[in-house]
SEDO-474855 format. One record per residue: residue number from 1; residue in three letters; x, y, z of N, C-alpha, C, O in turn. Coordinates in Angstrom, 2 decimals. Layout:
     n   res       nxx       nyy       nzz      caxx      cayy      cazz       cxx       cyy       czz       oxx       oyy       ozz
   NUM   ALA         X         Y         Z         X         Y         Z         X         Y         Z         X         Y         Z
...
//
This chain:
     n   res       nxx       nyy       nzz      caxx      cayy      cazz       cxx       cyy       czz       oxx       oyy       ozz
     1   UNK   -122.45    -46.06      4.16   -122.02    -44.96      3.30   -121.46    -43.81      4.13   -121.94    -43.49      5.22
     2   UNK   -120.61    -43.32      3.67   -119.95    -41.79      4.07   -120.72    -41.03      4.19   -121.59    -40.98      3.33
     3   UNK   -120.76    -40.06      5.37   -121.51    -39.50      5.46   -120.86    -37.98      4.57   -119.87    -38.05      3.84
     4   UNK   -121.63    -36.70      4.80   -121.43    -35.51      4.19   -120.11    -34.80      5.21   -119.02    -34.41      4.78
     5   UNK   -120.57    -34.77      6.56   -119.70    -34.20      7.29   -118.18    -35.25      7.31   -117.08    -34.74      7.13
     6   UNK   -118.36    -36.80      7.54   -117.26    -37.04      6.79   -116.42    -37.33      5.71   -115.33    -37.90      5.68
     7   UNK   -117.10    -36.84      4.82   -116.62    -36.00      3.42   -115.67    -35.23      3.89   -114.46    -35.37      4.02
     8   UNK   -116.54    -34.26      4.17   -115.93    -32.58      4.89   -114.88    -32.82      5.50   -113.90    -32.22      5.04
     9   UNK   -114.61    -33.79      6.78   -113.39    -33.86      7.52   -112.32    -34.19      6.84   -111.24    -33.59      6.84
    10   UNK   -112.78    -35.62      5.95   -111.30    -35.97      5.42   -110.78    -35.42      4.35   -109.68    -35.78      3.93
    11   UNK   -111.69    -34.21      3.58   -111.26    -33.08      2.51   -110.58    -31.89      3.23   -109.48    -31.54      2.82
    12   UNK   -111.08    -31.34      4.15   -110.13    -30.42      5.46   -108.62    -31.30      5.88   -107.52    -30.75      5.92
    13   UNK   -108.85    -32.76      6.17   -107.70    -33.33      6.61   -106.28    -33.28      5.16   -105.08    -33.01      5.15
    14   UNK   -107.36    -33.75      4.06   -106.31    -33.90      2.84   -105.90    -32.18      2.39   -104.67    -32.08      2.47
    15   UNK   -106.35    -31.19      2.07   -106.30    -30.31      2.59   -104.77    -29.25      3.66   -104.11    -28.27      3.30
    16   UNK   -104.76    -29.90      4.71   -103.85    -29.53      5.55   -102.53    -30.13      5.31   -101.44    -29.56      5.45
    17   UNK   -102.80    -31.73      4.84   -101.62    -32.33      4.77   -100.75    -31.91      3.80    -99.52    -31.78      3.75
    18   UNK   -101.97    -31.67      2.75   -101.14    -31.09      0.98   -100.36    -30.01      1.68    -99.13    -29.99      1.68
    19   UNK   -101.37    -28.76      2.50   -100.45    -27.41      2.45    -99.46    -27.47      3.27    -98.49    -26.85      2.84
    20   UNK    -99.25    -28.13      4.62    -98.02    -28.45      5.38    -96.98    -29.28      4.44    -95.80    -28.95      4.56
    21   UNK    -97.26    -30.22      3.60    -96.34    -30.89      2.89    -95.34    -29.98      1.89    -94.13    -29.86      1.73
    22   UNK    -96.56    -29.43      1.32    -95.56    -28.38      0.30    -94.40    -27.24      1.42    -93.19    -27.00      1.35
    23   UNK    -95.42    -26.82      2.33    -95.27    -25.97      2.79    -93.41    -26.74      3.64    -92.47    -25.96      3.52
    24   UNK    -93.23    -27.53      4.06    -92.17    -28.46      4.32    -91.27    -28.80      3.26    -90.17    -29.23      3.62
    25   UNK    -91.45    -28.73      2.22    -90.85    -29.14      1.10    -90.08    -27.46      0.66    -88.86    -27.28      0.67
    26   UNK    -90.91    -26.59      0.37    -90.18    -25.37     -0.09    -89.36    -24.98      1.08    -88.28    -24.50      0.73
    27   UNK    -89.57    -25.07      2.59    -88.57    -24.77      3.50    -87.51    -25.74      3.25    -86.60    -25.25      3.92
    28   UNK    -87.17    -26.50      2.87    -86.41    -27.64      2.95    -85.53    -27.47      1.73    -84.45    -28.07      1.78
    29   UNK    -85.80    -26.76      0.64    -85.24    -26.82     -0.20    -84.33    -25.30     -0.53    -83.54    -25.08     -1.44
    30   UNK    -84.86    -24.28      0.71    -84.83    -23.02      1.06    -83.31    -23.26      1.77    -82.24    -22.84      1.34
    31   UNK    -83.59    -24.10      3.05    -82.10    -24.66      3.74    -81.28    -24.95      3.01    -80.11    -24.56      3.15
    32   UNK    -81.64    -25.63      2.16    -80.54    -26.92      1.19    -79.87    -25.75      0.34    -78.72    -25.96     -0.06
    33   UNK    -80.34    -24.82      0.10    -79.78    -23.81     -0.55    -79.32    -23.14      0.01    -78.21    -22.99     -0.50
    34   UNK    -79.43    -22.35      1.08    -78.45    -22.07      2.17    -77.00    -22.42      2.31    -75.94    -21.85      2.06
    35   UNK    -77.30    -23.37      2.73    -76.15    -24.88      3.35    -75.60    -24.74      2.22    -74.39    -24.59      2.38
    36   UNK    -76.01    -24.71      0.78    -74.85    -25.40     -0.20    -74.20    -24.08     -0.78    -74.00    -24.09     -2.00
    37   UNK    -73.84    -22.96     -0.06    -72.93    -21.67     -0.30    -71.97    -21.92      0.23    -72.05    -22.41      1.35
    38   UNK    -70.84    -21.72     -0.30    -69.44    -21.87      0.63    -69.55    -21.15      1.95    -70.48    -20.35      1.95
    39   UNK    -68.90    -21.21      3.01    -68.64    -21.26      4.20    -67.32    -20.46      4.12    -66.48    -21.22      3.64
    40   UNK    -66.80    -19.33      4.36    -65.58    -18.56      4.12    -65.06    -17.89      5.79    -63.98    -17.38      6.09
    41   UNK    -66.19    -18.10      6.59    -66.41    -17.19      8.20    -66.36    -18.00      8.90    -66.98    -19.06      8.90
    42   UNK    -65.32    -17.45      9.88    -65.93    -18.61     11.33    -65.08    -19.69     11.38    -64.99    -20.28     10.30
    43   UNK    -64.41    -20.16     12.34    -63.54    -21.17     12.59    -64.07    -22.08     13.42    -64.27    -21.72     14.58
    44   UNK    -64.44    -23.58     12.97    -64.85    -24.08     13.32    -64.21    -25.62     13.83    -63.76    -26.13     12.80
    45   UNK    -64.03    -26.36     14.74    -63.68    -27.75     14.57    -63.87    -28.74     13.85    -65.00    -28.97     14.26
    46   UNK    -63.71    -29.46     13.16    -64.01    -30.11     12.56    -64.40    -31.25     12.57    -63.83    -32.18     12.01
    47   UNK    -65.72    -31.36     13.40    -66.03    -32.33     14.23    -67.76    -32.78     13.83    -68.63    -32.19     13.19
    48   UNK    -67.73    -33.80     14.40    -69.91    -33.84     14.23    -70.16    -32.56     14.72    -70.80    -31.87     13.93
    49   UNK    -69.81    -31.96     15.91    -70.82    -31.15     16.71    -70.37    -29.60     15.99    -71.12    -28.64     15.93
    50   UNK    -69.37    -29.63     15.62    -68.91    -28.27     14.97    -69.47    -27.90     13.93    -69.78    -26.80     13.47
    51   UNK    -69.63    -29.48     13.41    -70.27    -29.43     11.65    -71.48    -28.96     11.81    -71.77    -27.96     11.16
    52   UNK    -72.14    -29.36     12.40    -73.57    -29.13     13.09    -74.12    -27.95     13.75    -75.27    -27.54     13.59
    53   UNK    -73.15    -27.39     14.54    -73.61    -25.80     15.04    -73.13    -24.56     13.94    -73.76    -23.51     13.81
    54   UNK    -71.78    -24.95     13.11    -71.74    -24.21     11.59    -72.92    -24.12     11.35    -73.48    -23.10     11.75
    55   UNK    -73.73    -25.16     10.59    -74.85    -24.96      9.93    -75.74    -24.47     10.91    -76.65    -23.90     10.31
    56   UNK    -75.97    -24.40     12.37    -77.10    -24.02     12.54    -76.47    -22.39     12.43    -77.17    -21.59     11.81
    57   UNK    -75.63    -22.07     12.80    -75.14    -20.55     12.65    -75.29    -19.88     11.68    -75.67    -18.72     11.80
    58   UNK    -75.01    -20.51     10.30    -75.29    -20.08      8.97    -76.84    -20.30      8.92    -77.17    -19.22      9.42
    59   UNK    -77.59    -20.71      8.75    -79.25    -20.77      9.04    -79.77    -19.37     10.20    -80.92    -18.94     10.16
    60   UNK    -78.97    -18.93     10.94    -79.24    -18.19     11.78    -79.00    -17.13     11.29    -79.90    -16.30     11.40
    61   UNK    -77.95    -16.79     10.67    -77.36    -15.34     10.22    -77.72    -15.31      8.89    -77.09    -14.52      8.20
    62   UNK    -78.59    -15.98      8.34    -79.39    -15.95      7.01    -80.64    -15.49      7.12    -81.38    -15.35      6.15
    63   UNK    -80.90    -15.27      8.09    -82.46    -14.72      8.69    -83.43    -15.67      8.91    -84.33    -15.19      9.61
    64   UNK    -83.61    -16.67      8.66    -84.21    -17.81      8.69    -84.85    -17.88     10.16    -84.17    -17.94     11.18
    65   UNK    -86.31    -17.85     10.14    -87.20    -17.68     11.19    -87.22    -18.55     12.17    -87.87    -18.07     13.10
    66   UNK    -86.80    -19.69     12.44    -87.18    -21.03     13.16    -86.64    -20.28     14.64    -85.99    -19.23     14.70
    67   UNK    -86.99    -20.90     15.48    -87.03    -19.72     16.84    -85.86    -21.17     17.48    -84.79    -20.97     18.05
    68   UNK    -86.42    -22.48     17.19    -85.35    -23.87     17.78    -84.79    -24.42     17.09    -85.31    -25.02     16.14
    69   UNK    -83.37    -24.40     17.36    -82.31    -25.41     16.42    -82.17    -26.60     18.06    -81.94    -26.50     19.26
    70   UNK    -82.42    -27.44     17.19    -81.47    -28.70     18.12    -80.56    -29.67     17.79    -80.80    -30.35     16.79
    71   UNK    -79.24    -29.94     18.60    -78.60    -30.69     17.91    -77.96    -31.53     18.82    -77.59    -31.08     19.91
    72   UNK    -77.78    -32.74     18.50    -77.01    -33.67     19.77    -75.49    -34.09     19.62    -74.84    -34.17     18.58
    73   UNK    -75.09    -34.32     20.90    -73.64    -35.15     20.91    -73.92    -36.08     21.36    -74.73    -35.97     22.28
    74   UNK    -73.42    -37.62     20.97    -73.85    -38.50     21.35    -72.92    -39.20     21.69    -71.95    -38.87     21.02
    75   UNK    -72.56    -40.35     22.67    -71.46    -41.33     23.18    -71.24    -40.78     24.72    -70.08    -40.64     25.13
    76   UNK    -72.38    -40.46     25.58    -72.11    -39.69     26.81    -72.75    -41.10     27.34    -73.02    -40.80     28.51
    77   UNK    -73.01    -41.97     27.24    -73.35    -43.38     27.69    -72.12    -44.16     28.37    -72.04    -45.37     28.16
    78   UNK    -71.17    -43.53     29.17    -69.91    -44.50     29.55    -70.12    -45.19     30.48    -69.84    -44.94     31.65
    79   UNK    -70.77    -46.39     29.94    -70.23    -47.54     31.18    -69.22    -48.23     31.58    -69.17    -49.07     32.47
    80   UNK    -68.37    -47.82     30.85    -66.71    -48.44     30.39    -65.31    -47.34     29.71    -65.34    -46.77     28.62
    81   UNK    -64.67    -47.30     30.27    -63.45    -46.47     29.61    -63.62    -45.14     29.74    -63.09    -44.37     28.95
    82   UNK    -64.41    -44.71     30.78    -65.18    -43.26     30.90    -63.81    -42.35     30.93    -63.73    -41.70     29.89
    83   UNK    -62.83    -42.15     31.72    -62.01    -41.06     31.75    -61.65    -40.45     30.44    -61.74    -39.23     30.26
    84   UNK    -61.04    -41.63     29.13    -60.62    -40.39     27.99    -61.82    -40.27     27.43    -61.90    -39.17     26.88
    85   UNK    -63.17    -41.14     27.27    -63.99    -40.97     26.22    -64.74    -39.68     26.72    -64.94    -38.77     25.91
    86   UNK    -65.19    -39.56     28.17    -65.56    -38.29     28.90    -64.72    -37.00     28.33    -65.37    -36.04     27.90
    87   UNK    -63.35    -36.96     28.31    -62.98    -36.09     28.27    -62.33    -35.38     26.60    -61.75    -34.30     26.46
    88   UNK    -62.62    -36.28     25.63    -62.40    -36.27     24.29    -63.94    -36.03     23.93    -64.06    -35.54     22.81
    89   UNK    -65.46    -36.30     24.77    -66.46    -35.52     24.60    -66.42    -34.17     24.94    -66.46    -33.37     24.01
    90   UNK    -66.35    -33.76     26.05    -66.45    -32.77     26.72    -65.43    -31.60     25.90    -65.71    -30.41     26.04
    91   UNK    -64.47    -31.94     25.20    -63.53    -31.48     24.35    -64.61    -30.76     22.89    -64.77    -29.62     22.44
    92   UNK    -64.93    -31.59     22.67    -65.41    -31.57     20.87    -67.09    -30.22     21.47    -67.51    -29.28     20.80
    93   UNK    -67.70    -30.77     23.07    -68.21    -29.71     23.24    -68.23    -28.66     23.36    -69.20    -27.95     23.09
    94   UNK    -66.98    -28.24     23.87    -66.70    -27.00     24.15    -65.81    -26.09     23.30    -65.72    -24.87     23.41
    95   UNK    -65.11    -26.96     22.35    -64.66    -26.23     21.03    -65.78    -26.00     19.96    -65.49    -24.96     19.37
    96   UNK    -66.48    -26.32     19.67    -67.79    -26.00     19.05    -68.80    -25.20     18.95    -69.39    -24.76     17.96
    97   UNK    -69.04    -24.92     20.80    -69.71    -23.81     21.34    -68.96    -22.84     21.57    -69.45    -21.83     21.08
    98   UNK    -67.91    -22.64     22.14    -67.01    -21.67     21.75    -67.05    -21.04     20.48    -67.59    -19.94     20.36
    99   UNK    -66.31    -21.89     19.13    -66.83    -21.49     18.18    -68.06    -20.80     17.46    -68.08    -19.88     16.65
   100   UNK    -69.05    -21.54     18.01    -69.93    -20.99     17.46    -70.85    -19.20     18.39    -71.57    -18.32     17.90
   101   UNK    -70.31    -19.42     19.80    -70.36    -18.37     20.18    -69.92    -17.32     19.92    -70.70    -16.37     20.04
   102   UNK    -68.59    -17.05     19.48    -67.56    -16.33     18.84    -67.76    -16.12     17.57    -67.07    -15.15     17.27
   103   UNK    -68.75    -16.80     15.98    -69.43    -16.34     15.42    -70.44    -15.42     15.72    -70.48    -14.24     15.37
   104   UNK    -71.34    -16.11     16.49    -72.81    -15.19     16.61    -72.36    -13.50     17.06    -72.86    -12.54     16.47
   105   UNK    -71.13    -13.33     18.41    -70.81    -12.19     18.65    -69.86    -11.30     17.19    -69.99    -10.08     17.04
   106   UNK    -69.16    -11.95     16.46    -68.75    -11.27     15.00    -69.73    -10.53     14.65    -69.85     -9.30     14.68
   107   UNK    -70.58    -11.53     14.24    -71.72    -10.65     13.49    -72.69     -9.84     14.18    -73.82     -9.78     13.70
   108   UNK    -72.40     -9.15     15.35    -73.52     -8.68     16.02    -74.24     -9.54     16.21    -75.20     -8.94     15.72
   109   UNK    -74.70    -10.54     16.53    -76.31    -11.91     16.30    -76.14    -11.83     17.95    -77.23    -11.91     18.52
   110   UNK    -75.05    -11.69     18.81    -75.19    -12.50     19.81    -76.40    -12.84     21.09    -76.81    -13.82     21.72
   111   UNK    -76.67    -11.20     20.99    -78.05    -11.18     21.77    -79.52    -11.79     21.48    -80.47    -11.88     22.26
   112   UNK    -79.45    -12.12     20.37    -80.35    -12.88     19.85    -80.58    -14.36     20.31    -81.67    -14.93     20.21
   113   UNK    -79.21    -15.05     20.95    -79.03    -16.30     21.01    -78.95    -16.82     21.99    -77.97    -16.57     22.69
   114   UNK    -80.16    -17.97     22.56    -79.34    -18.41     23.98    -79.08    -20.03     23.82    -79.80    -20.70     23.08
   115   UNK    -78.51    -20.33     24.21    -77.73    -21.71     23.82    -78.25    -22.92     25.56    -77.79    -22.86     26.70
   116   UNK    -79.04    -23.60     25.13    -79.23    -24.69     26.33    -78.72    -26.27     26.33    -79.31    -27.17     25.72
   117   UNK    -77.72    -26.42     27.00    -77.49    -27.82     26.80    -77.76    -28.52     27.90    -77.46    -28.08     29.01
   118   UNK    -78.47    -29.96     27.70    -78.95    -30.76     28.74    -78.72    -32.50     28.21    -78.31    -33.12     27.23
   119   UNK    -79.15    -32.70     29.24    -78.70    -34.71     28.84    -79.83    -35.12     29.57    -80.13    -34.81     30.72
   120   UNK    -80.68    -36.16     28.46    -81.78    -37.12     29.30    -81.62    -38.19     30.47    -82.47    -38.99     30.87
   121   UNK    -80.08    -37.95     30.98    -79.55    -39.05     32.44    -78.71    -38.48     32.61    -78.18    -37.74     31.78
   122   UNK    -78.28    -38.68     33.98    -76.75    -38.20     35.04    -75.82    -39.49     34.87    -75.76    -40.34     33.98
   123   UNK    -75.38    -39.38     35.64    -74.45    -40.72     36.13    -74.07    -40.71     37.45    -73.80    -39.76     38.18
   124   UNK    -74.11    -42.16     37.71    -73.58    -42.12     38.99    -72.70    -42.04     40.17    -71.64    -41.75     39.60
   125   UNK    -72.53    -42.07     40.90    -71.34    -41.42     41.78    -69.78    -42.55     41.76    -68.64    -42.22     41.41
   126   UNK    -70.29    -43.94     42.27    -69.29    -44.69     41.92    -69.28    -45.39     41.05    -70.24    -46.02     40.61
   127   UNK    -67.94    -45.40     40.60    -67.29    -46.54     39.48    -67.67    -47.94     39.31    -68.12    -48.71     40.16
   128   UNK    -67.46    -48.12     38.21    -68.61    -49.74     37.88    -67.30    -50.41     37.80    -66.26    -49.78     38.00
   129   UNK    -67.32    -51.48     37.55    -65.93    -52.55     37.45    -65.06    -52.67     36.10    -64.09    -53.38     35.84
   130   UNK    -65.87    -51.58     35.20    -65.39    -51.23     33.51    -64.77    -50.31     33.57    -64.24    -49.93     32.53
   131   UNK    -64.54    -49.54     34.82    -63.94    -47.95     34.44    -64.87    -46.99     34.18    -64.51    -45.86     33.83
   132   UNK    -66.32    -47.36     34.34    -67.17    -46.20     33.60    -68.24    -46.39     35.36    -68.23    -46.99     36.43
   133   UNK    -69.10    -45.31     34.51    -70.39    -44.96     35.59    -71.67    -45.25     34.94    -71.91    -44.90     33.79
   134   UNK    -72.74    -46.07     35.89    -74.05    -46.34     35.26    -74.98    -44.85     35.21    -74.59    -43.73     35.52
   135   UNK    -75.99    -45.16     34.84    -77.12    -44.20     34.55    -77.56    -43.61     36.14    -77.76    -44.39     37.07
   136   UNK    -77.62    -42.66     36.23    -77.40    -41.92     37.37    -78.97    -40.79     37.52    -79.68    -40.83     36.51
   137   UNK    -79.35    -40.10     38.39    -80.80    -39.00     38.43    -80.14    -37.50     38.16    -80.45    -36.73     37.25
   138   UNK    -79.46    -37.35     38.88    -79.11    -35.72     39.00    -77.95    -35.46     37.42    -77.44    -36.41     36.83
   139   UNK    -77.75    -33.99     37.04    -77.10    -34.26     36.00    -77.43    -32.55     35.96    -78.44    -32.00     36.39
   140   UNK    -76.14    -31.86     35.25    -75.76    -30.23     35.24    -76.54    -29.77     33.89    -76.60    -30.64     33.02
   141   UNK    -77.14    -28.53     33.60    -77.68    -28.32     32.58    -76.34    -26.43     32.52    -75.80    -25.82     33.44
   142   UNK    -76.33    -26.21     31.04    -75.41    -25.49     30.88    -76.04    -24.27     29.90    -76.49    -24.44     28.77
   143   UNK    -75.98    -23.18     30.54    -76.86    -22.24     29.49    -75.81    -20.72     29.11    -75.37    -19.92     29.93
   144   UNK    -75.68    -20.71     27.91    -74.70    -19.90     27.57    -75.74    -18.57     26.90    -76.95    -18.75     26.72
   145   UNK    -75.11    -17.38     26.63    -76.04    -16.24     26.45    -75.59    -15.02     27.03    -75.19    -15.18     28.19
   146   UNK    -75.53    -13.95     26.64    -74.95    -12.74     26.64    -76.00    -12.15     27.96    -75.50    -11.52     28.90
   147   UNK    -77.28    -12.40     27.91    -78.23    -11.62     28.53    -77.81    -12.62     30.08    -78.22    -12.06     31.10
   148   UNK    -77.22    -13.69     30.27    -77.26    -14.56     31.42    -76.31    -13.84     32.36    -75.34    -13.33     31.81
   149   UNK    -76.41    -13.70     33.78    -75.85    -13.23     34.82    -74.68    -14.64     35.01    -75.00    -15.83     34.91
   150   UNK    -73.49    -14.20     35.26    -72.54    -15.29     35.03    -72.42    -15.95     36.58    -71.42    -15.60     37.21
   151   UNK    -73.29    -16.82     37.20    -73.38    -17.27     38.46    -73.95    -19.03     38.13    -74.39    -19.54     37.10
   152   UNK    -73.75    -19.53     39.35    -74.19    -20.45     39.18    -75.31    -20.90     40.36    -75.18    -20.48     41.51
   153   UNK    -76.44    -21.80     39.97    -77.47    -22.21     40.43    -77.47    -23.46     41.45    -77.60    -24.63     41.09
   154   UNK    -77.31    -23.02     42.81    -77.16    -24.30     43.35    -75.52    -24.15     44.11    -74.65    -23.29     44.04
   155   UNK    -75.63    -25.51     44.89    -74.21    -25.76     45.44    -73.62    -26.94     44.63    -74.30    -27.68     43.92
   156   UNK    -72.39    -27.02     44.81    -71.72    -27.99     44.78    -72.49    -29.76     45.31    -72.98    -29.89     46.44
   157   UNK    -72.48    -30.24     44.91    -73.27    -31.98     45.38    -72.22    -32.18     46.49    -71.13    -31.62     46.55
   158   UNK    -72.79    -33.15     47.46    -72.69    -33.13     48.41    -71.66    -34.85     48.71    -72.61    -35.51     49.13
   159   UNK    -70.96    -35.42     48.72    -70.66    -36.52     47.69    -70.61    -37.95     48.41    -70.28    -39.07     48.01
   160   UNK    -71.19    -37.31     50.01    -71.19    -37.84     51.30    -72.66    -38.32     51.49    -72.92    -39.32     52.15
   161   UNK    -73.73    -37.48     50.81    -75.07    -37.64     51.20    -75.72    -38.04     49.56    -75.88    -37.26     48.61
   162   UNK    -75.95    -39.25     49.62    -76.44    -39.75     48.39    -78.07    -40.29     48.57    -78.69    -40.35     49.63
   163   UNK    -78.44    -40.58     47.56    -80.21    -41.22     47.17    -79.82    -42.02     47.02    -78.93    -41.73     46.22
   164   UNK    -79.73    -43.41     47.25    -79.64    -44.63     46.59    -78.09    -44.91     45.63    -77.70    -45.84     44.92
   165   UNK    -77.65    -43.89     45.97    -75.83    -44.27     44.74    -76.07    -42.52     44.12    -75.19    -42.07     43.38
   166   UNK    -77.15    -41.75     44.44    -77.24    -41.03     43.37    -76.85    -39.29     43.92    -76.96    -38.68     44.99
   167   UNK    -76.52    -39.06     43.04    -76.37    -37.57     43.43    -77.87    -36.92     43.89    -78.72    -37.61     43.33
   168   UNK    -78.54    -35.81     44.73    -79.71    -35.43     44.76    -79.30    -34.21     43.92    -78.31    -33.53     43.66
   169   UNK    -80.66    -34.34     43.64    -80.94    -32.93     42.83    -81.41    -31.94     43.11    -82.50    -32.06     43.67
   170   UNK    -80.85    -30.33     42.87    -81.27    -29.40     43.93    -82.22    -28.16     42.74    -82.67    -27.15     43.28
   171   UNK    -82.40    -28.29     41.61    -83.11    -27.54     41.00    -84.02    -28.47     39.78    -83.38    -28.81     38.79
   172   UNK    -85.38    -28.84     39.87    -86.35    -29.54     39.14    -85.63    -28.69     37.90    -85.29    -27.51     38.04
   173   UNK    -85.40    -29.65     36.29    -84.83    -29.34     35.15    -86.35    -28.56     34.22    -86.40    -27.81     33.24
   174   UNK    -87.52    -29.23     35.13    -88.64    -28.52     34.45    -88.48    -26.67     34.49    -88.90    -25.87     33.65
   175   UNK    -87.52    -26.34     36.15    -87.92    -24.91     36.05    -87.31    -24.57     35.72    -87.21    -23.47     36.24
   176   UNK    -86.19    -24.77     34.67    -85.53    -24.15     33.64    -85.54    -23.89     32.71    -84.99    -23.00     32.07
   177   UNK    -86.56    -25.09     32.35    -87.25    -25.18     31.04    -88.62    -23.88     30.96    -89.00    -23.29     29.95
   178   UNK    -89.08    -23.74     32.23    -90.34    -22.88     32.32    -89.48    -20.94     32.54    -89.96    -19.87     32.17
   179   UNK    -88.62    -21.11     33.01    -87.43    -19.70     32.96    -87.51    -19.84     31.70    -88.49    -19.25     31.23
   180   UNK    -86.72    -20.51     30.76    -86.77    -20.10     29.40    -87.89    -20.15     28.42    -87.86    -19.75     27.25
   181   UNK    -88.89    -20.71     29.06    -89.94    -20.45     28.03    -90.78    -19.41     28.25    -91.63    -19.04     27.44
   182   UNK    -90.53    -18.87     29.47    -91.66    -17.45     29.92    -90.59    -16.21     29.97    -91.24    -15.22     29.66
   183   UNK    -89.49    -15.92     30.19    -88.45    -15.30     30.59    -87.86    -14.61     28.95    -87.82    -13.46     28.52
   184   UNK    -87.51    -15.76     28.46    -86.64    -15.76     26.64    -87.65    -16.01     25.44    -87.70    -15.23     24.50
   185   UNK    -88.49    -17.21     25.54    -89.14    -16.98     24.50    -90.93    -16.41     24.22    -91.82    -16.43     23.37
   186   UNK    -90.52    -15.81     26.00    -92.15    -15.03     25.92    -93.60    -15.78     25.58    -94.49    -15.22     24.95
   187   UNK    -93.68    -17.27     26.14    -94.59    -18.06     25.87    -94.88    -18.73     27.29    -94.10    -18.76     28.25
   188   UNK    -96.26    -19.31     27.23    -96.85    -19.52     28.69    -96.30    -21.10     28.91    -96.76    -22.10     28.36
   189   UNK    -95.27    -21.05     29.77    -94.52    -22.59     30.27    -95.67    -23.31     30.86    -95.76    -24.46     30.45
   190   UNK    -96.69    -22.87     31.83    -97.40    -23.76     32.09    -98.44    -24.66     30.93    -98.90    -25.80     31.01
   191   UNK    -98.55    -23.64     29.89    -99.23    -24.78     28.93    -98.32    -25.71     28.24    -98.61    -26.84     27.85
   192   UNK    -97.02    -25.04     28.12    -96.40    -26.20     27.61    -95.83    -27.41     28.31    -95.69    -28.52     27.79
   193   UNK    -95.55    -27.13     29.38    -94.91    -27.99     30.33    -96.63    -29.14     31.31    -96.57    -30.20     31.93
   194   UNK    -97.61    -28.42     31.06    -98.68    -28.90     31.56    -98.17    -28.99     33.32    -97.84    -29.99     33.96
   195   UNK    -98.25    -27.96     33.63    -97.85    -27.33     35.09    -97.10    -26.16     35.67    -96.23    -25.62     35.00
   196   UNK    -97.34    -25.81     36.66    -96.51    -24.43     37.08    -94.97    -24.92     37.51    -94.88    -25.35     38.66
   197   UNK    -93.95    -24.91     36.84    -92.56    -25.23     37.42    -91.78    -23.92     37.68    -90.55    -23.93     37.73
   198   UNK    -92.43    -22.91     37.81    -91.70    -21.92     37.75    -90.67    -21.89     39.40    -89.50    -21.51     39.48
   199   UNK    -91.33    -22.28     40.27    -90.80    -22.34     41.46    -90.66    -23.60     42.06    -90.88    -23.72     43.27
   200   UNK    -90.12    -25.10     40.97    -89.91    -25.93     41.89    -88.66    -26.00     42.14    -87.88    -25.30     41.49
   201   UNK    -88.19    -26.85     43.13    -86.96    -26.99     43.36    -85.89    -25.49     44.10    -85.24    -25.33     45.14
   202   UNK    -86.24    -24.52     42.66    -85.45    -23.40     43.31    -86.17    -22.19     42.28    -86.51    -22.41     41.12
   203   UNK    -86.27    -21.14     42.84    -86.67    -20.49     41.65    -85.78    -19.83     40.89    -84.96    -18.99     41.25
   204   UNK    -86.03    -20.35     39.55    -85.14    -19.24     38.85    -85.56    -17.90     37.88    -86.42    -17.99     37.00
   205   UNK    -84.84    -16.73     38.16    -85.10    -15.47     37.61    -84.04    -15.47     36.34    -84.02    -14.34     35.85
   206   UNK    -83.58    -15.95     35.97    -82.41    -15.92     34.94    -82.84    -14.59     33.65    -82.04    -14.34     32.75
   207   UNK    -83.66    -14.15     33.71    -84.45    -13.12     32.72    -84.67    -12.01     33.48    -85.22    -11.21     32.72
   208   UNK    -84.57    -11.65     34.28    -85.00    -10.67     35.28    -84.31     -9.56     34.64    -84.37     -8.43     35.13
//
């Protein structure tokens, strides 16, 4: 038989699920209402990634509390035909963020916003026999933001001195992640990251 205390737990458990559920449901239907106002501001591409940072822009300049929007581009996998597909990505990225940078500053928002883009793999240095590059270690992370000092982190790769085929990497991606989580969003990186990265690799002050 059930005991009393687990009574108690799985009435606390049913409980939480009801109020997060609703509580998910009225935000959701809060967005959807948002989103379904015409769009009259802002020039945008007309692309997945454009379509996609529109809406997070409009969600943003609606007051809407969420502190993380995330959104992906996807087809950065070239093992084959890399020169135009690389560069018809890299295209749709940077008209988008542009765009959507050039909103946030319209409306006054801009200081509010810092924009991080990263990729879960690099690629590698030489060419595969398809025209493309395999899965690679090292790989550029890109952080856009009004409050950012316009410099860059690191040297140039070295293209002579490789790891195994691979580019080395000269700044751990954790301490960028721990810069922006102690620096911008004023929260303790070591609990989230489950370690101190503030100084590996290189340190970064990007908030200073």
């Amino acid at each position: 038989m059930e005991s009393d205390r687990g009574r108690s737990e799985a009435a606390s458990l049913l409980d939480f699920v009801s109020t997060s559920t609703v509580a998910a449901l009225e935000v959701s239907q809060r967005l959807e209402k948002i989103l379904a106002q015409p769009d009259a501001t802002g020039d945008f591409p007309k692309t997945g990634l454009g379509e996609k940072l529109r809406a997070v822009s409009r969600l943003i300049l609606s007051g809407v509390k969420t502190r993380v929007y995330y959104v992906t581009l996807d087809g950065f996998d070239t093992h084959a035909n890399q020169p135009q597909v690389h560069t018809n990505l890299l295209r749709e990225w940077s008209e988008a963020l542009s765009a959507f940078l050039v909103r946030l500053e319209q409306s006054g928002q801009q200081d509010r916003v810092l924009v991080m883009t990263f990729s879960e793999f690099g690629r590698r240095v030489s060419e595969n026999a398809s025209l493309g590059t395999d899965h690679g270690a090292a790989a550029p992370m890109f952080l856009a933001g009004p409050r950012l000092p316009k410099i860059i982190h690191g040297q140039n790769p070295d293209l002579s001195d490789l790891e195994d085929g691979d580019l080395k990497y000269q700044i751990d991606f954790r301490s960028v992640y721990a810069a922006v989580l102690d620096g911008w969003m004023h929260t303790d990186s070591r609990q989230a990251l489950d370690g101190d990265y503030q100084a590996v690799g290189q340190a970064l002050e990007l908030f200073a």
